[in-house]
C-alpha positions as CSV (number, residue, x, y, z in Angstrom):
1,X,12.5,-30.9,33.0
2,X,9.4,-29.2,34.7
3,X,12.1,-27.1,36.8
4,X,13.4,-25.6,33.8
5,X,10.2,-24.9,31.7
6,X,9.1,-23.1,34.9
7,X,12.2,-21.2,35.0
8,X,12.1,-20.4,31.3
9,X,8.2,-18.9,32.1
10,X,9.3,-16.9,34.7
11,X,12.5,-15.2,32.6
12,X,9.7,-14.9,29.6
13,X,6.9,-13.1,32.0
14,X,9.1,-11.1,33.6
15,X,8.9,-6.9,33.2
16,X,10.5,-5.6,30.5
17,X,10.3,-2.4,32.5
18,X,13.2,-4.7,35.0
19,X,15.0,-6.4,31.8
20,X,15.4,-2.4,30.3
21,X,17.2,-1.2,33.3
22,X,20.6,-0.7,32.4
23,X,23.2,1.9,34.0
24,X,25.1,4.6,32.1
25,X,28.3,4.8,32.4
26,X,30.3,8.3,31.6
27,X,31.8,7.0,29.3
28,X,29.2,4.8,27.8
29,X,27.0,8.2,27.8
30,X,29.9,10.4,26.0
31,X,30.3,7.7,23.0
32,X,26.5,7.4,22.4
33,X,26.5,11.4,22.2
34,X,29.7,11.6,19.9
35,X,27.9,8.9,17.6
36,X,24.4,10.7,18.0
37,X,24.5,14.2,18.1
38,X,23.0,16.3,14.9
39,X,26.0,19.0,15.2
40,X,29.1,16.0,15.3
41,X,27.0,14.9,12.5
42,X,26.5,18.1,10.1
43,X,30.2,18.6,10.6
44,X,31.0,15.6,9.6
45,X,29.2,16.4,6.6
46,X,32.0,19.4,6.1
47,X,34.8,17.0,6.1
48,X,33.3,14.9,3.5
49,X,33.0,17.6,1.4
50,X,36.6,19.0,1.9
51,X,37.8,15.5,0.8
52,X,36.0,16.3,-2.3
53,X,37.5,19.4,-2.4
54,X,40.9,17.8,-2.2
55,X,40.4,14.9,-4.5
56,X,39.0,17.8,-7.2
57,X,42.6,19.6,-6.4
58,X,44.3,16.1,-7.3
59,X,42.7,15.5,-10.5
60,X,43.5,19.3,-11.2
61,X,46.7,17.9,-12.4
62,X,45.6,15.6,-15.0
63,X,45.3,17.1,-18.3
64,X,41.5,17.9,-19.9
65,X,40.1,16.1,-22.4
66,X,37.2,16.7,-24.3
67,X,35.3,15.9,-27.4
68,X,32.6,17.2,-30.0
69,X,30.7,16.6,-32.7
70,X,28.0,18.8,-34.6
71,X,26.0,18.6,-37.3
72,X,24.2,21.9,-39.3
73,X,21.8,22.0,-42.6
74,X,22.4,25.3,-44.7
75,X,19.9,26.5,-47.0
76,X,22.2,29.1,-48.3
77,X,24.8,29.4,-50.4
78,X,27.3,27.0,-49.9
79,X,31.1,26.5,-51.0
80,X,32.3,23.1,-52.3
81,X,35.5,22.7,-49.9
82,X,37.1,20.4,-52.3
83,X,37.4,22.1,-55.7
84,X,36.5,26.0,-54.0
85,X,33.4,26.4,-56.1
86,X,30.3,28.6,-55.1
87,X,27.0,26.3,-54.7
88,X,23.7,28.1,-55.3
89,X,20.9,28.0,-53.0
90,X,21.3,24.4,-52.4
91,X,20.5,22.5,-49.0
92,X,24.0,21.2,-48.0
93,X,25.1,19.6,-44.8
94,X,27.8,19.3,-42.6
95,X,29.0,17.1,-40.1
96,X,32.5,17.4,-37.3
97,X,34.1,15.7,-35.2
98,X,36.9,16.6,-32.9
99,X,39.0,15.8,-29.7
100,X,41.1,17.9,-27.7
101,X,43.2,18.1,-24.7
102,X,45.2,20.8,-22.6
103,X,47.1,21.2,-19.9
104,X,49.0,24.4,-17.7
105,X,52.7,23.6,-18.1
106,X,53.2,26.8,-15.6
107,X,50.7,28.5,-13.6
108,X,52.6,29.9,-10.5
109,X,52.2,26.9,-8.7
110,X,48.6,27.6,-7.9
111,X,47.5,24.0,-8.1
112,X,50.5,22.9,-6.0
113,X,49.0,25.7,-3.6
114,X,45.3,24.9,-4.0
115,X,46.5,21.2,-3.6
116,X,47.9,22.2,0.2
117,X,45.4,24.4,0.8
118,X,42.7,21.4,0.6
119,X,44.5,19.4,2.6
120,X,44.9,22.0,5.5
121,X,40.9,22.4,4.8
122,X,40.2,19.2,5.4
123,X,43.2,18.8,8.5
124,X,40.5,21.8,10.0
125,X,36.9,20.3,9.0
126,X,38.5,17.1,11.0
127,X,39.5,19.6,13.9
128,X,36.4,21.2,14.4
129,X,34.6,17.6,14.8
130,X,37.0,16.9,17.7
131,X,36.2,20.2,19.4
132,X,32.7,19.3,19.1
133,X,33.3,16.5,20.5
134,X,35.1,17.9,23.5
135,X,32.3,20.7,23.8
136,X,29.7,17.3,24.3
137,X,31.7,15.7,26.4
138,X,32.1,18.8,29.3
139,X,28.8,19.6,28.9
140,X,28.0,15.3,29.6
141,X,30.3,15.5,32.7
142,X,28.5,18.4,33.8
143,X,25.3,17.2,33.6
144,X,26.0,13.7,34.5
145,X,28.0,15.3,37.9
146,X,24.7,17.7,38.9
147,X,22.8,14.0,38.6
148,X,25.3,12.6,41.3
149,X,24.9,15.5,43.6
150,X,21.0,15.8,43.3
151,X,21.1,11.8,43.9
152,X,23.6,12.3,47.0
153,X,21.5,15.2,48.5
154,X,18.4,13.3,48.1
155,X,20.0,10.5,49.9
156,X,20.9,13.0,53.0
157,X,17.4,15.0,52.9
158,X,15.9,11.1,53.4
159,X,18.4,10.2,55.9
160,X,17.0,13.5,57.7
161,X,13.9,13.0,57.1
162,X,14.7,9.2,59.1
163,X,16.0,11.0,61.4
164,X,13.2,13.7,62.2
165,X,10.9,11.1,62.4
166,X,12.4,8.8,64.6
167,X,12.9,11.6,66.6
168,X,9.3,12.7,66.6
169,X,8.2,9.0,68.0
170,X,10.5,9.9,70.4
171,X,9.6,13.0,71.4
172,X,5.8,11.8,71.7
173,X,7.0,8.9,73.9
174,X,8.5,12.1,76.2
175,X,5.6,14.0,76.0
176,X,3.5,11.6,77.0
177,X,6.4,10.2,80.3
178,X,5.7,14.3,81.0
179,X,9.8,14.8,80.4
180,X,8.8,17.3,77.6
181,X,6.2,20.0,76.8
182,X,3.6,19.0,74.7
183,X,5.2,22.2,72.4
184,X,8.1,20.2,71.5
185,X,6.3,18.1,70.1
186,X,4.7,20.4,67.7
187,X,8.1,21.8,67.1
188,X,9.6,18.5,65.6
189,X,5.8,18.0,64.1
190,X,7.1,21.4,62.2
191,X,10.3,20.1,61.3
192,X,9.4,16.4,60.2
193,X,6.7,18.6,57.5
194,X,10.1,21.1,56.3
195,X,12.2,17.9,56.1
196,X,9.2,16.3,53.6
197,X,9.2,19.5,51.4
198,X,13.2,19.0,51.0
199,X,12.8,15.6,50.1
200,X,10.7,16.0,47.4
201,X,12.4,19.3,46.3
202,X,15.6,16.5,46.0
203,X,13.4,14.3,44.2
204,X,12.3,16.9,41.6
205,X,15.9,17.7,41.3
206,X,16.9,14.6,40.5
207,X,14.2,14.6,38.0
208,X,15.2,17.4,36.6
209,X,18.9,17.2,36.2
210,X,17.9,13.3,34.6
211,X,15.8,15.4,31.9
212,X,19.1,17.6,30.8
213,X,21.5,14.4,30.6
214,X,19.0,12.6,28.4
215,X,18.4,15.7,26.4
216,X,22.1,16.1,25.9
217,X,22.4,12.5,25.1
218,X,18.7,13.3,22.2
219,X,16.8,10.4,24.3
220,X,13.6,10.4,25.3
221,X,12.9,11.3,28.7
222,X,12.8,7.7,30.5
223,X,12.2,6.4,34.5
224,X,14.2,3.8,33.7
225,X,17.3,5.7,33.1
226,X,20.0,5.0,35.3
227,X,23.4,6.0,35.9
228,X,26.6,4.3,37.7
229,X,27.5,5.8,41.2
230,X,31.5,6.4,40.9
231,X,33.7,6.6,43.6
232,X,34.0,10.3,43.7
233,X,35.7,10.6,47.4
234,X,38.4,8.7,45.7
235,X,39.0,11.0,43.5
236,X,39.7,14.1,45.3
237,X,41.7,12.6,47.7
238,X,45.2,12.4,45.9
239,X,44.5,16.4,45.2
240,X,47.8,18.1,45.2
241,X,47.2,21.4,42.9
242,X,48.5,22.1,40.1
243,X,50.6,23.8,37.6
244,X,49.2,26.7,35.5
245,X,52.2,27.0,32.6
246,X,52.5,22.9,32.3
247,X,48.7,22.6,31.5
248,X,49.2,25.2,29.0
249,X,51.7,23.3,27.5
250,X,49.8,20.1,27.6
251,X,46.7,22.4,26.1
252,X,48.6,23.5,23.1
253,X,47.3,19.9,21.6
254,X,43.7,20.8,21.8
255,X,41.9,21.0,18.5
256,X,40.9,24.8,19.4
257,X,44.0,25.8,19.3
258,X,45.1,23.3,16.6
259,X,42.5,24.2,14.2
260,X,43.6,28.1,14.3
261,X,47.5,26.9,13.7
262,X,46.5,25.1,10.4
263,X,44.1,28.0,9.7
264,X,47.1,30.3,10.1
265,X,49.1,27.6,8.1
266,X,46.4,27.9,5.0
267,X,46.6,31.9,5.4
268,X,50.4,31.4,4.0
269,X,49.5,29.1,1.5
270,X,47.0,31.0,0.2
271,X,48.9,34.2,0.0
272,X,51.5,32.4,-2.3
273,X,48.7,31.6,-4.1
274,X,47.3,35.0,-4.3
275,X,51.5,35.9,-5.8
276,X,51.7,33.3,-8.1
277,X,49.5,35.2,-10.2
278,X,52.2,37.4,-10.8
279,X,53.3,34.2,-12.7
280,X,53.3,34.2,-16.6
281,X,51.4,31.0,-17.6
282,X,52.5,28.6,-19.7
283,X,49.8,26.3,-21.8
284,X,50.1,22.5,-24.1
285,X,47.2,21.9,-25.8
286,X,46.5,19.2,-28.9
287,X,44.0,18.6,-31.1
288,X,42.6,16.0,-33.3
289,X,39.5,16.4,-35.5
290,X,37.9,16.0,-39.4
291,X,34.5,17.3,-41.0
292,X,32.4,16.2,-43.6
293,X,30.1,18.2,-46.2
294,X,27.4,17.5,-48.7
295,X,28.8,20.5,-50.5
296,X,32.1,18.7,-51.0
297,X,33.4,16.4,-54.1
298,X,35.7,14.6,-55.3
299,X,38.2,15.7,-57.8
300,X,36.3,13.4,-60.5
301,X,33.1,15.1,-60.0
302,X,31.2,12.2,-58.3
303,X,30.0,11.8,-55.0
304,X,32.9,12.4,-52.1
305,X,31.7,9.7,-49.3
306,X,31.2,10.8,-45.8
307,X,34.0,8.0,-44.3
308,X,36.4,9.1,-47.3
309,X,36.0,12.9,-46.5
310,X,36.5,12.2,-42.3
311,X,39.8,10.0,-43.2
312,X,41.2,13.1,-45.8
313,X,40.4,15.8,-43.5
314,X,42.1,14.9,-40.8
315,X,43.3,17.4,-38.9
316,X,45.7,17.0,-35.8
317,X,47.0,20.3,-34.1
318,X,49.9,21.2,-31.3
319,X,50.1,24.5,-29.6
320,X,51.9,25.8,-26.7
321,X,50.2,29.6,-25.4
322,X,52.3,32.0,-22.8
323,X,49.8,34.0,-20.9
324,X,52.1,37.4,-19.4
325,X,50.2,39.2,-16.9
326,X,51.0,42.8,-17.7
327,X,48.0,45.5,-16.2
328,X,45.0,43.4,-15.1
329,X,43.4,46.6,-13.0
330,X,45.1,45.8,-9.9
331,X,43.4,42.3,-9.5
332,X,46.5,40.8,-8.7
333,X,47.7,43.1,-6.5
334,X,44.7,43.8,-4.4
335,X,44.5,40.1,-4.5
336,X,48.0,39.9,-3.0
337,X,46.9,42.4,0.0
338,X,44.3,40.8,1.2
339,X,45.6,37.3,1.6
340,X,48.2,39.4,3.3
341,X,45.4,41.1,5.7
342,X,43.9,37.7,6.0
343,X,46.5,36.1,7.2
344,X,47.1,39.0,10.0
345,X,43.9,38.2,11.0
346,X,44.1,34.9,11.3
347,X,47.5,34.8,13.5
348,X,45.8,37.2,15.9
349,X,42.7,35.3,16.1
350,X,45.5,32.3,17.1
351,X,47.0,34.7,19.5
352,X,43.3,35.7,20.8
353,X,42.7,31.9,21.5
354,X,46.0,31.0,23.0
355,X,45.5,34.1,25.5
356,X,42.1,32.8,26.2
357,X,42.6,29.4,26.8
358,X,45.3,30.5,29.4
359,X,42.7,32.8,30.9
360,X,40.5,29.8,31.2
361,X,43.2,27.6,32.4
362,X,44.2,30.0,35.1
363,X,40.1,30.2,35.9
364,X,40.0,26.6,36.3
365,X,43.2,26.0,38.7
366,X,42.2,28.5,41.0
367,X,38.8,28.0,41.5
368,X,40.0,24.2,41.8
369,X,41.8,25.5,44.8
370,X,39.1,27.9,46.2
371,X,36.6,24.4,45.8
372,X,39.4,22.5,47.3
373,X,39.9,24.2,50.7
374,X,35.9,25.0,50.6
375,X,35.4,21.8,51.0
376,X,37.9,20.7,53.4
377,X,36.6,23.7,55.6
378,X,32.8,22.2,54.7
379,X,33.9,19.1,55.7
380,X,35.5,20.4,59.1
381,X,32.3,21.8,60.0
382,X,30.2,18.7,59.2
383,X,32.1,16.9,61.7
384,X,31.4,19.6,64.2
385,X,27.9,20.0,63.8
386,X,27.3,16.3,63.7
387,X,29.2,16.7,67.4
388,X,27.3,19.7,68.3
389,X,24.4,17.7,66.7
390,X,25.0,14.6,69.2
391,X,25.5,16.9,72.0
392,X,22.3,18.5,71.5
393,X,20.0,15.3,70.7
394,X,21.2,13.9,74.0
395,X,20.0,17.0,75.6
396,X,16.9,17.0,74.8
397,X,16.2,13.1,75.1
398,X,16.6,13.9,79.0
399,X,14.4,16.7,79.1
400,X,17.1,19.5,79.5
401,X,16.9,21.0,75.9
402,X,13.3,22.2,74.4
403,X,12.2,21.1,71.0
404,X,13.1,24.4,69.0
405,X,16.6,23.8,70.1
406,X,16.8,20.5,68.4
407,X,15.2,22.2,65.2
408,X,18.2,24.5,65.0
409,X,20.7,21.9,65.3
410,X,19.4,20.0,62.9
411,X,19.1,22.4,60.5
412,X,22.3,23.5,60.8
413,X,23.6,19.9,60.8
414,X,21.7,19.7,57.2
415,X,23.3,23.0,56.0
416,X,26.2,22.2,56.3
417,X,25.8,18.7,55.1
418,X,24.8,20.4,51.7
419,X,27.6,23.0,51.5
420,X,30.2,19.9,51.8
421,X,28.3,17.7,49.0
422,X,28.0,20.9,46.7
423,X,31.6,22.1,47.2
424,X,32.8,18.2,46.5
425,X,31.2,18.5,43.3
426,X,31.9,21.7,42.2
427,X,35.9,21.0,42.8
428,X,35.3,17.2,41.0
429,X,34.2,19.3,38.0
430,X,37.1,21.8,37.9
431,X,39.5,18.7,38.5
432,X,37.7,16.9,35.3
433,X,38.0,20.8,33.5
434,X,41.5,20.6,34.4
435,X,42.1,16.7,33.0
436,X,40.7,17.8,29.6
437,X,43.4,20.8,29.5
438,X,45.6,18.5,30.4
439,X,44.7,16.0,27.9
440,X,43.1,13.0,29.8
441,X,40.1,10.9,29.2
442,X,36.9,12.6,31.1
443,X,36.3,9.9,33.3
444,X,35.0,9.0,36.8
């Protein structure tokens, strides 16, 4: 029992600072954006009000109904509505009541339209969230790839800087045995300080490239954030190119382009729209109201009650009105052209963003290639400079090599060690670029 309340202490006095560091995944850092960000949110904002919009265009259908009631004092002459006789300068009042109700038989099938418009509005609002969305989530695997590749090239800027100064015991060991000048000694001295400055420049970067994710992801900048280390060899190792005109194909599903096809697809609607006003209109409307009036009485002379004179006035009403456009000052018919002019517009702007996003597409595929044999060349020469690398540390371990030749090996060892970890990650990004053409998940 002592065992476990000791155990409990420990878990209860631990850090938080240790219990609070969790990775981030990609994917874990792409859903907290989509369910965080202040733009996915404001648009979101924009669909809600297009549903309005469309519910409004629903209940456009149902007829109106309305009702009224007034009630005036007249200190004129009044009129005694029953038996038509002139009152004298005599307060009377006056009360009404009515109810009425109307409703477009035929209108040109503008609520029809307006009814398909909304819904294309809302089709679009909805659109526009999920290229949000896919905006975030490049801009996430950017950021959250420049993390991996400041972390990797801090890891092989240490891994020098190991190196150097193991290599600088060594050196002092030979200096002193008299198998090398004492200036080879300062040379690697030299060195070991340049190899400092670039691990701390990798540190920073690190830093630095931490601060963007977390700014893309609206969190507080945090020590304790982490993210997960993928696999990344493994995933340009099945790298076979690909096909420019399929991923177009494939891309024809993205909500940029499917957003300006229902935008093009409301441009038709609302040019029918903008002609059905060529349409007579044809109107129902009813009535129902009564009235009382102080002025009013009944045939006998007495008093005509207020109830009594709202049942006997009754008066219910049916009309039908036939609205004919005839000359309306060209309204109509400038009305007509632009919807036409609009709609032009809009199928080249589709057009302008098809011929882009094959642009971009073709962008993406080569420069996946370029990165590609980059950094199998990069990768060709790491090999041989590690060789060359070898060659030359044996060298000057027995004396036959002086200290600034082992600098520039190892220099050029670390050069090229960077230009294969930046090409990798450049051609992992064009290869995630190319998966969200292509449809697929950004993952790593």
């Amino acid at each position: 029992m002592k065992v476990h309340i000791a155990v409990i202490f420990l878990l209860l006095a631990m850090p938080l600072k240790l219990i609070s560091q969790d990775t981030w995944s990609l994917d874990r850092c792409i859903e907290h954006a989509w369910a965080n960000n202040l733009t996915i949110k404001q648009q979101l904002v924009e669909v809600t009000r297009s549903e309005n919009q469309l519910l409004q265009n629903k209940l456009n259908f149902v007829p109106t109904l309305n009702a009224s009631f007034g009630h005036s004092l007249n200190w004129g002459r009044s009129v005694d509505l029953q038996n038509l006789e002139i009152i004298h300068n005599k307060l009377s009042q006056s009360t009404s009541a009515s109810a009425n109700t109307s409703i477009y038989l035929l209108d040109g099938l503008s609520k029809l339209y307006n009814l398909r418009s909304s819904r294309k509005s809302v089709e679009i609002s909805l659109q526009e969230v999920e290229r949000l969305k896919d905006e975030i989530s490049v801009s996430i695997v950017r950021s959250y790839l420049q993390i991996l590749l400041s972390k990797e090239m801090l890891a092989a800027s240490q891994e020098s800087f190991r190196s150097i100064s193991e290599q600088r015991d060594r050196t002092l060991l030979l200096v002193e045995a008299g198998s090398q000048p004492y200036t080879s000694l300062l040379d690697i001295e030299s060195q070991l300080a340049s190899e400092r400055v670039q691990v701390v420049t990798a540190e920073n970067q690190v830093i630095t490239n931490t601060l963007a994710l977390q700014q893309l992801l609206d969190l507080p900048y945090s020590d304790d954030f982490l993210i997960e280390t993928p696999d990344i060899d493994g995933t340009v190792a099945d790298y076979l190119g690909d096909d420019i005109g399929q991923i177009y194909e494939s891309a024809q599903d993205l909500p940029v382009i499917q957003s300006a096809r229902m935008a093009l697809e409301r441009g038709d609607i609302e040019l029918k729209t903008a002609k059905g006003q060529y349409w007579p209109k044809l109107s129902l409307s009813a009535s129902y109201g009564t009235f009382y009036s102080s002025s009013s009485f009944a045939p006998d002379g007495s008093t005509y009650p207020f109830f009594e004179q709202f049942r006997d006035n009754i008066n219910p009403a049916v009309s039908i009105g036939l609205s004919i456009p005839i000359f309306n000052n060209w309204n109509v018919r400038t009305n007509v052209k632009n919807a036409k002019l609009s709609r032009q517009s809009l199928e080249i702007d589709l057009k302008m963003k098809q011929q882009n996003l094959y642009k971009e597409i073709q962008t993406a595929v080569t420069e996946a290639d370029t990165y590609f044999r980059k950094m199998e060349a990069a990768e060709a020469n790491v090999r041989s400079m590690q060789e060359s690398f070898r060659y030359v540390q044996e060298k000057f371990n027995t004396g036959t090599l002086n200290g600034t030749d082992y600098t520039v090996a190892k220099v050029n060892l670390f050069k090229a060690q960077s230009e294969y970890i930046q090409a990798k990650y450049q051609f992992v990004f064009q290869l995630k670029i190319i998966d969200f053409y292509k449809g697929i998940p950004l993952t790593l």
